[in-house]
C-alpha positions in Angstrom: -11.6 5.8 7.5 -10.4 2.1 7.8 -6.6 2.8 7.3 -5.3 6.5 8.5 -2.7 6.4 6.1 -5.1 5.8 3.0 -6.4 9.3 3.8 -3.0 10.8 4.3 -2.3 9.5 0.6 -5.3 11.0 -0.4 -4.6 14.3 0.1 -0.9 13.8 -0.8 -2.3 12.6 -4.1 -3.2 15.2 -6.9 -4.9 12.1 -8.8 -6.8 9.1 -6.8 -6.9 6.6 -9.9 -2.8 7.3 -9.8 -2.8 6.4 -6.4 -5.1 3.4 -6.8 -2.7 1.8 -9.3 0.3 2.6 -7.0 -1.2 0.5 -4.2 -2.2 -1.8 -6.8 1.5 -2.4 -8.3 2.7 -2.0 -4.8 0.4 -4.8 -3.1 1.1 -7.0 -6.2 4.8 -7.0 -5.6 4.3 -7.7 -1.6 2.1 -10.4 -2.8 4.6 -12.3 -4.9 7.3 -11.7 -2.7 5.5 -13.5 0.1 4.9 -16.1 -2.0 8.6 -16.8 -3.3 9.9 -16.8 0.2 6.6 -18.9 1.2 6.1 -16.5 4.0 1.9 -16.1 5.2 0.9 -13.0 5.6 -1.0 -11.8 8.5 -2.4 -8.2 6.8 -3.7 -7.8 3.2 -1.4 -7.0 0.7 -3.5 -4.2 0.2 -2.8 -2.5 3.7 0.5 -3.1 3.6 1.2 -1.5 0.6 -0.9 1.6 1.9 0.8 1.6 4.7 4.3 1.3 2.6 3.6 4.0 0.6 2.7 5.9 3.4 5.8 5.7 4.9 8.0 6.4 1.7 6.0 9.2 1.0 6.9 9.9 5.2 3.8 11.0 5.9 3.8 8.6 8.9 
């Protein structure tokens, strides 16, 4: 697996396509965050937003 956390979600998840649409939201919003502050990311929105949920979820 390319990110440890996505298969922690995975099996914290009863429903994948739910947790598909919860990165989704989640990477929009770090998206347009880092684009109001005009800040570059260095990761993928995606992988951060695994990795956020990841930790709210504290499965980290």
């Amino acid at each position: 697996m390319l990110n440890e956390n996505l298969g922690k979600l995975i099996e914290d998840y009863d429903n994948r396509y739910r947790l598909v649409i919860d990165i989704a939201r989640c990477a929009r919003k770090v998206s347009k965050k880092a684009e109001a502050e005009g800040e570059i990311l260095t990761k993928k929105p995606v992988s951060i937003a695994i990795d956020k949920l990841a930790k709210d979820r504290h499965l980290v």
